[in-house]
N, C-alpha and C positions, 0 to 999 in steps of 0.2 A: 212316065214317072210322076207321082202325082208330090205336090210342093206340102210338105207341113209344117211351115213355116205359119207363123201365129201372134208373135208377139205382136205385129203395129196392128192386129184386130181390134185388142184389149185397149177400154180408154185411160189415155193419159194422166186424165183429170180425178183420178179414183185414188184414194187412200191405199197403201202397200198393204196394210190390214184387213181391206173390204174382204166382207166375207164372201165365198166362192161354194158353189153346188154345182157338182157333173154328172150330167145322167147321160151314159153309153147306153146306144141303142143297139140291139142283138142283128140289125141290117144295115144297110147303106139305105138313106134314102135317097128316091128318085127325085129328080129335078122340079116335078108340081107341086111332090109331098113339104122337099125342102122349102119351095117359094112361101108355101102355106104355114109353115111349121114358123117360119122366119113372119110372117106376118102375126102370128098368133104371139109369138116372144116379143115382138117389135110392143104390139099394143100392151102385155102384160107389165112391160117392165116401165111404160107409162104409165100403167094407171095403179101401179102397186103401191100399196098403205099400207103403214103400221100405227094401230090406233088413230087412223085418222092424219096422220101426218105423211105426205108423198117421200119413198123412199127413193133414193137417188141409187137408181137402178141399170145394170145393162145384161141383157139377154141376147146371146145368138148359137147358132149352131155353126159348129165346125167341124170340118170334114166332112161333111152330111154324115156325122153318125153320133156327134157330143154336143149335148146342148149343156150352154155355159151360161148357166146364171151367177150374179155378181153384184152385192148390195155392198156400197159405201156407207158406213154405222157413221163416221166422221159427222151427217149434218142430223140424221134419225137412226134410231134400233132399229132392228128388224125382232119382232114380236113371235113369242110362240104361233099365235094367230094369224101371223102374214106369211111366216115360213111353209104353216100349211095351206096357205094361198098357192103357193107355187108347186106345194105337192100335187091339188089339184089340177093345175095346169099338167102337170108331165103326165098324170094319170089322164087325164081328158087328152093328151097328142098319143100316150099306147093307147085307147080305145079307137081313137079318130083312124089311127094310120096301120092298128093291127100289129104293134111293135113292143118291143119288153124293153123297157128305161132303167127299169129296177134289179135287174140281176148282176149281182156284185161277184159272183160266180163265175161271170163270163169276164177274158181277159182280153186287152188289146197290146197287141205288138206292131212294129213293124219291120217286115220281114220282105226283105227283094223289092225294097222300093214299093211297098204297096200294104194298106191296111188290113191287119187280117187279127180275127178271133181267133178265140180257144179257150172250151170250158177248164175251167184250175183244173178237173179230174185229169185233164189229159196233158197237163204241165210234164209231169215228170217225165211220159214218153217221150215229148215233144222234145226238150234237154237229150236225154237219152238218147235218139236220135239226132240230135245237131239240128235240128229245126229252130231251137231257141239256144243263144248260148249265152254270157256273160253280157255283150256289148250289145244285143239286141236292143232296140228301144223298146220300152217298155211305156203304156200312158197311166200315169199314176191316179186314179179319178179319186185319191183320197185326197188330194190338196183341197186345203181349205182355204187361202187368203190368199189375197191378188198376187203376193209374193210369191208365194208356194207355188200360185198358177204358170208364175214367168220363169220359175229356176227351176222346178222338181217335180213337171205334169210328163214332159216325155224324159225319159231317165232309162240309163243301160240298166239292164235287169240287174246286174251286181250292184247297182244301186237302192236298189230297192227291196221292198219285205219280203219278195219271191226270192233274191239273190241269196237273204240269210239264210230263207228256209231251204230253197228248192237246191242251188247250187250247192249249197254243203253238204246237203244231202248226197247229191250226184257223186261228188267228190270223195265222200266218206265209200260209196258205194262199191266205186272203179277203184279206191285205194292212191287217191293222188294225194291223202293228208301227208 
């Protein structure tokens, strides 16, 4: 049973407001890919600038499959400019490792104790069949601030923008209004 437990990752010492960026990877990585991926995050979130001013930064990957970046605005902004500093980085780890960061299409659950995708198109089946239902976890990768990251990142699908869409749907379908 693997642990997704998270919270004492995240640092203490960050503004509830710092702003937050999740890029799900369409695989699980491997153990060298991770140690790599983790070194690459480690150094970025050192040496990240906005205008010149060092942004107090924390970067890592969890799960082997979510890389968490997380900039505290409290001492520096973070710049159009340095934002796409970091786009570069996720683009430069899917080239390096062969892996898709950017599709918002693909969804994470979890399901039997274990982490598992599923493209949206295949949501409604997946409901439909009872593979996904209400209380599923569901990982929200739209959170944006370290709050959001600690209250509303894994959430029961009825909590979230798939529950409003998908389940009322389903519900409307089968005739349970």
């Amino acid at each position: 049973m693997q642990n997704f437990s998270y919270h004492n990752l995240l640092p203490s010492d960050f503004n509830a407001d710092s702003r937050v960026w999740i890029y799900q990877s369409n695989r699980l990585f491997n153990l060298s890919e991770a140690l790599q991926i983790e070194d690459m995050l480690n150094s970025f979130s050192e040496q990240w600038l906005s205008h010149g001013d060092k942004v107090k930064a924390y970067a890592n990957l969890f799960f082997g499959q979510f890389i968490v970046l997380m900039a505290d605005e409290s001492a520096a902004g973070v710049s159009g400019c340095s934002t796409d500093s970091s786009v570069r980085l996720v683009k430069q780890i899917e080239q390096q490792f062969n892996v898709n960061l950017l599709d918002r299409q693909l969804l994470a659950f979890i399901v039997k104790d274990k982490l598992q995708m599923l493209p949206l198109s295949q949501l409604p089946y997946a409901i439909q069949n009872h593979f996904i239902d209400a209380d599923t976890i569901y990982f929200n990768n739209l959170v944006s601030t370290k709050k959001e990251l600690e209250e509303e990142w894994m959430i029961p699908v009825k909590n979230s923008w798939l529950g409003l869409r998908y389940l009322k749907a389903q519900e409307a379908s089968s005739g349970k209004e």
